[in-house]
C-alpha beads as a LAMMPS data file, in Angstrom:
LAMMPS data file: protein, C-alpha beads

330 atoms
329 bonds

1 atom types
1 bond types

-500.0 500.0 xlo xhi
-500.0 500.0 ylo yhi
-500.0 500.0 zlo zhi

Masses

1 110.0

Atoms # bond

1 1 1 -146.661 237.927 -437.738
2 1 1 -149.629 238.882 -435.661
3 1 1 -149.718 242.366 -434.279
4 1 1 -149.840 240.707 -430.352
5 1 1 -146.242 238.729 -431.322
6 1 1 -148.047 235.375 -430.326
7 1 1 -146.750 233.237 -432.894
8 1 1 -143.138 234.608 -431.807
9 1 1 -140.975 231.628 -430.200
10 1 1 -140.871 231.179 -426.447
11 1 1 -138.493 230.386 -423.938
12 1 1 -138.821 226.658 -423.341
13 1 1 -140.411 225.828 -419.634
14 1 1 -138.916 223.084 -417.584
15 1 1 -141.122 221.520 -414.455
16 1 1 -143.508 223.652 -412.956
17 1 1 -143.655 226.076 -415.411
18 1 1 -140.597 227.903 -415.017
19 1 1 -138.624 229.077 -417.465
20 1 1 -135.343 226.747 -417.938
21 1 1 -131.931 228.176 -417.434
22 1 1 -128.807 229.187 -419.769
23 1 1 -127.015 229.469 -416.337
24 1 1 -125.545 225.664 -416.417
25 1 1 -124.306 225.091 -420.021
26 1 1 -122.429 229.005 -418.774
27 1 1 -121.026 226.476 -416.460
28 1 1 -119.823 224.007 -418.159
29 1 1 -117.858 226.178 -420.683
30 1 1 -114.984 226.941 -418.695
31 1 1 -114.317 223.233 -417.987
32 1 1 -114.722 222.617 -421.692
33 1 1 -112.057 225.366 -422.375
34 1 1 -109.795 223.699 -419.886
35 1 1 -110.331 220.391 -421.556
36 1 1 -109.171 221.996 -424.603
37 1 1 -106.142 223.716 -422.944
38 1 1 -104.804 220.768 -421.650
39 1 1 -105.195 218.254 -424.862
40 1 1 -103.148 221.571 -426.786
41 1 1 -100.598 221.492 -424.524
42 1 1 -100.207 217.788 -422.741
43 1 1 -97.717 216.520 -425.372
44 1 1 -94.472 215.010 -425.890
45 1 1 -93.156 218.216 -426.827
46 1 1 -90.961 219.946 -425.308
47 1 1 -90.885 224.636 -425.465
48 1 1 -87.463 223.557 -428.033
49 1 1 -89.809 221.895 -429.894
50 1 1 -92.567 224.437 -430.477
51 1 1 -91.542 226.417 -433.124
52 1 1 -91.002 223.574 -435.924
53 1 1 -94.646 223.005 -435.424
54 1 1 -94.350 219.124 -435.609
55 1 1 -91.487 219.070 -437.686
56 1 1 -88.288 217.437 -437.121
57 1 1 -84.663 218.829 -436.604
58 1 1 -83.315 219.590 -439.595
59 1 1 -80.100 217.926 -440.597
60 1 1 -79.106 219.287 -443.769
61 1 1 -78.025 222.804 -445.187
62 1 1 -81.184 222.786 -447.662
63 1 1 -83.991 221.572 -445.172
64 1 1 -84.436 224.988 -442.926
65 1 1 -86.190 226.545 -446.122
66 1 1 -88.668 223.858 -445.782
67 1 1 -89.110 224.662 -442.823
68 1 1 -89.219 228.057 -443.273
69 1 1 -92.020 227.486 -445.708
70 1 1 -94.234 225.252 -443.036
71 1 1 -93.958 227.936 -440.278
72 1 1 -94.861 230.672 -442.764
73 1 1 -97.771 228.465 -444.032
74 1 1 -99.165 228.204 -440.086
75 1 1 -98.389 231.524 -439.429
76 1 1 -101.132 232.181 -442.949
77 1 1 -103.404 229.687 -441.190
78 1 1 -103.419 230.920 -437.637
79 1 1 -103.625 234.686 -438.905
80 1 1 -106.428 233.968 -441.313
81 1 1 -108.161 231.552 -438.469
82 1 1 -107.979 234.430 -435.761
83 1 1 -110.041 236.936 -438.580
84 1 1 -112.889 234.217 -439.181
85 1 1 -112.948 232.964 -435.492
86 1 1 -112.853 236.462 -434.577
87 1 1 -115.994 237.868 -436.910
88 1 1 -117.949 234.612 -435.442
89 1 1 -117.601 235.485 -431.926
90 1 1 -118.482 239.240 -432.533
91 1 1 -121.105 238.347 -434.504
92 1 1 -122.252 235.705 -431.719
93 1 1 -122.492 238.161 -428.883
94 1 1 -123.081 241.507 -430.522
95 1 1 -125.343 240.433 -432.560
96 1 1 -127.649 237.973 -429.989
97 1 1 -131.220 238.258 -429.632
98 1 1 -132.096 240.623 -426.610
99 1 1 -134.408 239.384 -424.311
100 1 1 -136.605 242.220 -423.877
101 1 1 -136.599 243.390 -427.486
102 1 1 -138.182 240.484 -429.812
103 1 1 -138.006 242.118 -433.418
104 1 1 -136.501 241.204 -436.486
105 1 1 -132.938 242.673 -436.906
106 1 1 -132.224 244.473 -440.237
107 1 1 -131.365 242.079 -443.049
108 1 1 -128.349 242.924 -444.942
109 1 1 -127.582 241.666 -448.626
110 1 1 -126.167 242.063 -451.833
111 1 1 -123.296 244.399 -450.214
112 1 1 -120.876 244.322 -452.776
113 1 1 -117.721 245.752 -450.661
114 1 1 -118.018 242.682 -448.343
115 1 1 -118.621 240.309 -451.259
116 1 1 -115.515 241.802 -452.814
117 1 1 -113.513 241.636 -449.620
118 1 1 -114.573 237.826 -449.634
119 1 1 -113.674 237.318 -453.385
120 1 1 -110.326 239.147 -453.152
121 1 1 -109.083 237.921 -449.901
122 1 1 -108.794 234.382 -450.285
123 1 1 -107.697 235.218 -453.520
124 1 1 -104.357 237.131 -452.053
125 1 1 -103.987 234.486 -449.647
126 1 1 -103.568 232.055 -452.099
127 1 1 -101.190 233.499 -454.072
128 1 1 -99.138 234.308 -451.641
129 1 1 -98.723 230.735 -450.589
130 1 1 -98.387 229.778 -454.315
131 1 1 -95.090 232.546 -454.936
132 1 1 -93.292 231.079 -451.654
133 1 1 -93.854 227.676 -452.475
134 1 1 -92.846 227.828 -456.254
135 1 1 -89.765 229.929 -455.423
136 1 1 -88.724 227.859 -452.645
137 1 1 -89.771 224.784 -455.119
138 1 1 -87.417 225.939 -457.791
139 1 1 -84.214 226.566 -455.120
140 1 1 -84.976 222.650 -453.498
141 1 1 -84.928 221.069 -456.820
142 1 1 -81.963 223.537 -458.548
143 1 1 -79.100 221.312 -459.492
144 1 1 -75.222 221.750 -459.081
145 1 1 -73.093 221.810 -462.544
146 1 1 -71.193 219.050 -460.713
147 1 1 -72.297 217.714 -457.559
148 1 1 -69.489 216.241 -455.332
149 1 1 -71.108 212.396 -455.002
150 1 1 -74.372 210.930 -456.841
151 1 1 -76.179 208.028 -455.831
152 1 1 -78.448 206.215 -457.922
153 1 1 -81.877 205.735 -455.707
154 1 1 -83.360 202.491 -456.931
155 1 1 -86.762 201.711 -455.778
156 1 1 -88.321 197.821 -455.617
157 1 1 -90.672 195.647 -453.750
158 1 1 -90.182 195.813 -451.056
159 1 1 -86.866 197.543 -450.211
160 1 1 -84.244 200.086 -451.517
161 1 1 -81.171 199.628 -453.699
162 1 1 -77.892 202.208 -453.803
163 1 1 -75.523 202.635 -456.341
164 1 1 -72.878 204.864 -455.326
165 1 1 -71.347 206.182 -458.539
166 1 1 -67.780 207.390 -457.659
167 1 1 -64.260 206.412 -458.066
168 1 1 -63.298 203.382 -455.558
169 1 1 -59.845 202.881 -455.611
170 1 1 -59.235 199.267 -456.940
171 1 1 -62.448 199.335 -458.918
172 1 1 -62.584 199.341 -462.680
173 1 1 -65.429 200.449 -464.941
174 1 1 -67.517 203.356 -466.319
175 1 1 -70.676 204.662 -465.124
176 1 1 -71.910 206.338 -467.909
177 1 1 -71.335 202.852 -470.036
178 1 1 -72.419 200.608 -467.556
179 1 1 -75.741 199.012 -469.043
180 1 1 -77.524 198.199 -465.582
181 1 1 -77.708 202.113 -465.623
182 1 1 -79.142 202.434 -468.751
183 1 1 -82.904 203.722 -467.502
184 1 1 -81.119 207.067 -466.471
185 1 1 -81.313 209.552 -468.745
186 1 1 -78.014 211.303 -470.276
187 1 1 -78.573 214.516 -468.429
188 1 1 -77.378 212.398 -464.695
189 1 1 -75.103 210.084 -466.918
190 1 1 -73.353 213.338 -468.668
191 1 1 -72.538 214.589 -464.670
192 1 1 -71.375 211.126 -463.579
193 1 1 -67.492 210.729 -462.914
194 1 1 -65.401 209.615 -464.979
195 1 1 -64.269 205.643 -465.461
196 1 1 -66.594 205.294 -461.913
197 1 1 -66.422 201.875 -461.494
198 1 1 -68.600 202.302 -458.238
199 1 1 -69.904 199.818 -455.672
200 1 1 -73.669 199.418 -454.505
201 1 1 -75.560 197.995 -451.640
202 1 1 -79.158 196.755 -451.455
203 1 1 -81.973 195.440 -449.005
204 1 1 -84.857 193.196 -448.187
205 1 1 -88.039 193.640 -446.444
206 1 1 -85.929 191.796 -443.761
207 1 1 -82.975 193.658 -443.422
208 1 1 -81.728 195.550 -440.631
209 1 1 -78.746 198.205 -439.831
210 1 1 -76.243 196.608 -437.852
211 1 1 -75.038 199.227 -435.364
212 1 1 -78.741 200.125 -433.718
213 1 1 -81.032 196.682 -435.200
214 1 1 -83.547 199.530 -437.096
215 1 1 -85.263 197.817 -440.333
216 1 1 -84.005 198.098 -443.911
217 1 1 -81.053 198.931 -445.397
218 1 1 -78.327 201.673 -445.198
219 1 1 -77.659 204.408 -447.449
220 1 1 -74.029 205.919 -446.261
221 1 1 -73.639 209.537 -446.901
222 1 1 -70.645 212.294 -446.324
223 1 1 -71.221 215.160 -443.460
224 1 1 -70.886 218.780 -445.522
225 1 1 -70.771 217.089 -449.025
226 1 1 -73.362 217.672 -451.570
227 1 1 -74.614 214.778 -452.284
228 1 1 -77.173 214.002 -455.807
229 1 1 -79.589 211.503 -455.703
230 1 1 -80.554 210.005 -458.672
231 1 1 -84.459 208.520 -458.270
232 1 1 -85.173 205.116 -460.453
233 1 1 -87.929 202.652 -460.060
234 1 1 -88.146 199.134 -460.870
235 1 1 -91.831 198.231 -460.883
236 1 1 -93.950 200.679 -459.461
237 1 1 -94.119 204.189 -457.947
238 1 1 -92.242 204.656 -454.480
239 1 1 -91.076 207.781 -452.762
240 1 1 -87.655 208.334 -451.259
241 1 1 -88.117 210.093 -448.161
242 1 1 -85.770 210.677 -445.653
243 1 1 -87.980 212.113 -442.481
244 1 1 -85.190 214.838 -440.869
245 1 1 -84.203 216.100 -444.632
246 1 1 -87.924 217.274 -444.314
247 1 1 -88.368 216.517 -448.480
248 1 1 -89.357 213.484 -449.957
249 1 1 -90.018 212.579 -453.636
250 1 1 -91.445 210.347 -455.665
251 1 1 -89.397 207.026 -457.684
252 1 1 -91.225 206.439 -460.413
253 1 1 -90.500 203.580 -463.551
254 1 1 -89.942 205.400 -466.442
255 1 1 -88.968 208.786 -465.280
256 1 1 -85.878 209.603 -463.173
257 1 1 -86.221 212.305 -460.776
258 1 1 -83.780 213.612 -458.749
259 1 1 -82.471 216.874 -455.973
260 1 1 -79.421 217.437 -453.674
261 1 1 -78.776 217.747 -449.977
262 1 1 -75.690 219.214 -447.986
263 1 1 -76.001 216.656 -444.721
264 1 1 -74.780 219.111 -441.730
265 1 1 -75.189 216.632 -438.389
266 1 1 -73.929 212.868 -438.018
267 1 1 -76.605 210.093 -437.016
268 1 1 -78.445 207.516 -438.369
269 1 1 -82.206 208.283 -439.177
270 1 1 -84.568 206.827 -440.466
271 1 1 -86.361 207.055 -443.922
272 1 1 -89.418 205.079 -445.652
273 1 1 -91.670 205.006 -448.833
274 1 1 -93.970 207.622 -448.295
275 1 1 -96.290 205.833 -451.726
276 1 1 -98.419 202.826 -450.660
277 1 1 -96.617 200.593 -453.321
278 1 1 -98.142 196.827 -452.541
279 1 1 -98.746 194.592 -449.582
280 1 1 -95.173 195.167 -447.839
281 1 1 -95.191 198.888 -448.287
282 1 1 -95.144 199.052 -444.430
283 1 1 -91.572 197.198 -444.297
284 1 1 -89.874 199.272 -447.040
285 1 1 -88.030 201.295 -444.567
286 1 1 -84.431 202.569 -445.018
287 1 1 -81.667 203.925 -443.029
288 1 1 -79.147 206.853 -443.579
289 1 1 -76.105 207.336 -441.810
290 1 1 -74.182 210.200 -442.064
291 1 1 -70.608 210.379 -441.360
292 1 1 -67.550 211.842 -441.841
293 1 1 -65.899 212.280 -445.543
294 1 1 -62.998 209.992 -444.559
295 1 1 -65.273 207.220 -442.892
296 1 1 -67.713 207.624 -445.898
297 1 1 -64.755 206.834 -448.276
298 1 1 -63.745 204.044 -446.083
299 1 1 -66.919 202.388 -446.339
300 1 1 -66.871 202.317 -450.128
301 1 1 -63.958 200.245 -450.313
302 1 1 -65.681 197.978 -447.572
303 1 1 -68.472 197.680 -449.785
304 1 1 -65.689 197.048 -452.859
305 1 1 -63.947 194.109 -450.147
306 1 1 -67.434 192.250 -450.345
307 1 1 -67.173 192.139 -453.907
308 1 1 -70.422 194.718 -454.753
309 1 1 -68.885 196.407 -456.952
310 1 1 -70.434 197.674 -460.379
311 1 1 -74.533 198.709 -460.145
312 1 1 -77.313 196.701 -459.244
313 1 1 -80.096 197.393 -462.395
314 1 1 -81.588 200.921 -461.402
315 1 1 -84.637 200.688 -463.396
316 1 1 -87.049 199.777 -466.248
317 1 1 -85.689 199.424 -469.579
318 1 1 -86.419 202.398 -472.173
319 1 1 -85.908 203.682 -475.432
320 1 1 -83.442 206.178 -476.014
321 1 1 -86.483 208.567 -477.158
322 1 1 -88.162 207.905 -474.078
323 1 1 -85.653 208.249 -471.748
324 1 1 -84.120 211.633 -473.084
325 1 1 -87.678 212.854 -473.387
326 1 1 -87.330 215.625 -470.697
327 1 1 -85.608 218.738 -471.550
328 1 1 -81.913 219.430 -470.180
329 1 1 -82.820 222.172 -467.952
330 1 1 -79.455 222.039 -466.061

Bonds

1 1 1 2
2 1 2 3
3 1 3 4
4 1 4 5
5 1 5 6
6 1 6 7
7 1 7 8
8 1 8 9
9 1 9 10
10 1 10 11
11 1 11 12
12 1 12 13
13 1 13 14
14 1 14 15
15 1 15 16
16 1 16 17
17 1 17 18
18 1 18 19
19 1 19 20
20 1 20 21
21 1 21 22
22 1 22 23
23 1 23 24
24 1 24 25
25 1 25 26
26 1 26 27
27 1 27 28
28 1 28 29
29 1 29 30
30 1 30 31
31 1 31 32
32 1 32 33
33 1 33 34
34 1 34 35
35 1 35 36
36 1 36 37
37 1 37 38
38 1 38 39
39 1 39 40
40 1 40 41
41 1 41 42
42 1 42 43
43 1 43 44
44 1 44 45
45 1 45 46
46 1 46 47
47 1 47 48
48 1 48 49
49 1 49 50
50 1 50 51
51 1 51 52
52 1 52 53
53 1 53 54
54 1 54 55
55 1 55 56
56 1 56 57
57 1 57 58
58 1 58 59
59 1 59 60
60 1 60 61
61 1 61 62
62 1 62 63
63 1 63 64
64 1 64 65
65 1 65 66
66 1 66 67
67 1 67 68
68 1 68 69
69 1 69 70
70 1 70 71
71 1 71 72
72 1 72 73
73 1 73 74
74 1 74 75
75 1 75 76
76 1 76 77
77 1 77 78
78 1 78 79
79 1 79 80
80 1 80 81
81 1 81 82
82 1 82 83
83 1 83 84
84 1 84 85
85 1 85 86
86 1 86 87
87 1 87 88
88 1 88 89
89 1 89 90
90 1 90 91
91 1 91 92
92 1 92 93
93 1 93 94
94 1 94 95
95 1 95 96
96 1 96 97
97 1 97 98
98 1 98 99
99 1 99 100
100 1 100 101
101 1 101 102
102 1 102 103
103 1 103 104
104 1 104 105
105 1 105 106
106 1 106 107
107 1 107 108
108 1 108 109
109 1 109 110
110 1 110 111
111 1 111 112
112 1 112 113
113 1 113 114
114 1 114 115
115 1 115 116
116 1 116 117
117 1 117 118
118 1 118 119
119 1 119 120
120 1 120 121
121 1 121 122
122 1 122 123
123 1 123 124
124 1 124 125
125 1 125 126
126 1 126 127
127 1 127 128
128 1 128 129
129 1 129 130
130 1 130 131
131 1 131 132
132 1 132 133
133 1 133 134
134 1 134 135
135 1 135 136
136 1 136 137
137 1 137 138
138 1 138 139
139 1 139 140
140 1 140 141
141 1 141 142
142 1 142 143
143 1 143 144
144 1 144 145
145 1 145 146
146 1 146 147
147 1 147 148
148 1 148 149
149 1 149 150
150 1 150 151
151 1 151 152
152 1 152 153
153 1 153 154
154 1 154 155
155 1 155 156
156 1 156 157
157 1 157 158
158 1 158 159
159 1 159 160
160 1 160 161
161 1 161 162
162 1 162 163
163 1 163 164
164 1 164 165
165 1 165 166
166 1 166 167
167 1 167 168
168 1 168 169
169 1 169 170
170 1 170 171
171 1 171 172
172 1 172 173
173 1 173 174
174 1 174 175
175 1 175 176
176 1 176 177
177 1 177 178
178 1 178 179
179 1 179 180
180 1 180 181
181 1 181 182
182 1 182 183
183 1 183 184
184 1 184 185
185 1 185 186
186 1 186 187
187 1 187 188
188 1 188 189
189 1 189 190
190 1 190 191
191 1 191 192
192 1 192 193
193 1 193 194
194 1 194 195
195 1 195 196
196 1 196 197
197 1 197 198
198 1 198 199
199 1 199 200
200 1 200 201
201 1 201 202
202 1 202 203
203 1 203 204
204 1 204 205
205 1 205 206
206 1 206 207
207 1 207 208
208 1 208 209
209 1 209 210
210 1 210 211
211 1 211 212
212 1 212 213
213 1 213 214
214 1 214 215
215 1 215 216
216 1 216 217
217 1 217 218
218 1 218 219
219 1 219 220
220 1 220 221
221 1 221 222
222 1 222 223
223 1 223 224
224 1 224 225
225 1 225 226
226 1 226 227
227 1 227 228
228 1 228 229
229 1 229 230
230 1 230 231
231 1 231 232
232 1 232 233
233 1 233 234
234 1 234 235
235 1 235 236
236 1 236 237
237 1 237 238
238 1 238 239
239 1 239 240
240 1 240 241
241 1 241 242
242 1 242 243
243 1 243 244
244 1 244 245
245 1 245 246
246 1 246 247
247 1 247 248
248 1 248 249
249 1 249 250
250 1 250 251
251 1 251 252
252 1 252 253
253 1 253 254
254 1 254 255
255 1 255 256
256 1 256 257
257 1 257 258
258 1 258 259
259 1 259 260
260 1 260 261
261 1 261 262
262 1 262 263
263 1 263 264
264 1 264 265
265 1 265 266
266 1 266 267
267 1 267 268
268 1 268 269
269 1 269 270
270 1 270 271
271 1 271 272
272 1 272 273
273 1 273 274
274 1 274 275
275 1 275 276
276 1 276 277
277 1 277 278
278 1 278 279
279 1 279 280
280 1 280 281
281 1 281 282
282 1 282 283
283 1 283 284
284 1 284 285
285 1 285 286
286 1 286 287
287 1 287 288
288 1 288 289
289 1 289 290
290 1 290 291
291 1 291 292
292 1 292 293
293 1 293 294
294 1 294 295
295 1 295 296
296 1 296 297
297 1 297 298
298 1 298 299
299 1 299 300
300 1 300 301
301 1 301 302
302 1 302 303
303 1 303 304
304 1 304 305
305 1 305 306
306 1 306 307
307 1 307 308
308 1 308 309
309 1 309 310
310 1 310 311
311 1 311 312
312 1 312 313
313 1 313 314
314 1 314 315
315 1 315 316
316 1 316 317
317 1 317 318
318 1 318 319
319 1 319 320
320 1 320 321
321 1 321 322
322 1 322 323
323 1 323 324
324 1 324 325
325 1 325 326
326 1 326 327
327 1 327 328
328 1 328 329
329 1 329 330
């Protein structure tokens, strides 16, 4: 540096020699804030809305902890977002070059407090996040000794298959003989009723509900029954999800997953494969309608009327080995 400062950096010089001025990008910031304002706030939304943060009503008893869980994981974000926004902007104006005073501020480094306090921090943060989301992982997934209804989830290109396994009045057989639900390993079959001869229902890509015209089949459950779902794939990987249940998981040949919900509000909403599964992935949509326990039962022996009774195959043929591979954990 030379002892005059004339190799320190000017301020750039528009026409005529004058210095140019900070004075109109000053100007322009409050419209840019405005801008901002408005694309935060100018959607469909309404103040009801607001607290789910994007996420649907919930319909059933399990899906408020999900919820629970997203708000908690913005309310992390926003938090830890205000801290680091709020050190840049301090930094930014406290810390500015001064006009009138041109030298080199002091140069801090290897302060090991604030590298610990960078180390440790995110460190907390994370697991945090981690203990809610495992513990609220484990209580989704937690199965019932005996859940009041199971339905077998079968996935396929391009649509969704259901076999309800319960007792329909008028219908003979056994679930946990029946060989088009062999792929399901013997810790479902074990819970599965007894002598259910059961009745199923399936789609196509060009399927529709009846009532309201929406795409793909639909998958009939009970308001304020818990209701198993039994996840089994036929070809390739799908995932069941069901947008106002707020959970989805994934149907995949040659392992059976499966979790329970407690539907709490009537209506018919809509559900899709959430796993890009092959050129009609986009039509593999799926209804549920929720209804009353007595209309729910009705609607089995409808289905048994058509003649669907028995189970459409659920999945991919395996070896007793392989399918019992998993530990009972129930």
């Amino acid at each position: 540096m030379s002892p005059n400062g004339s190799d320190l950096p000017r301020c750039q010089k528009g026409a005529g020699g004058t210095p140019t001025s900070r004075r109109p990008m000053r100007r322009k910031l409050p419209q840019v804030l405005t801008a901002g304002l408005v694309l935060a706030t100018a959607t469909g939304c309404t103040y009801k809305d607001f607290p789910r943060l994007g996420m649907p009503t919930p319909v059933t008893e399990e899906a408020p902890r999900i919820l629970s869980l997203w708000q908690g994981s913005w309310a992390a974000a926003i938090a830890t977002g205000v801290l680091v926004w709020g050190l840049i902007l301090w930094s930014v104006f406290f810390h500015r070059r001064s006009r009138t005073k041109v030298e080199v501020p002091p140069q801090t480094r290897y302060n090991m407090p604030i590298e610990a306090l960078y180390t440790v921090t995110p460190l907390i943060i994370v697991s945090v996040l981690f203990y809610f989301t495992a513990r609220d992982e484990s209580k989704l997934l937690e199965l019932s000794p005996k859940p009041t209804h199971t339905i077998n989830v079968v996935g396929y290109q391009w649509s969704w298959g259901f076999n309800y396994v319960e007792n329909v009045p008028g219908v003979t057989g056994d679930a946990k003989k029946d060989k088009n639900l062999a792929a399901i390993p013997d810790k479902f079959i074990k819970d599965f009723p007894e002598n259910a001869g059961g009745v199923y229902d399936f789609g196509i890509p060009g399927t529709r509900n009846p009532q309201n015209g929406n795409p793909g089949p639909t998958l009939w459950l009970p308001k304020g029954e818990k209701v198993r779902f039994v996840l089994t794939s036929r070809d390739v990987i799908h995932s069941f999800w069901v947008v106002p249940f707020l959970m989805k998981q994934d149907v995949i040949p040659g392992h059976t997953n499966s979790f329970e919900v407690t539907p709490t509000q009537e209506g018919t909403f809509m559900g899709k494969c959430a796993e890009l599964c092959g050129v009609d992935h986009s039509r593999m949509l799926l209804n549920v309608k929720v209804v009353s326990p007595e209309r729910y039962q009705q609607h089995l022996k409808e289905l048994a009327e058509k003649g669907q009774t028995g189970y459409i195959p659920s999945g991919i043929e395996q070896t007793d080995p392989a399918r019992n591979a998993e530990t009972n954990k129930l």
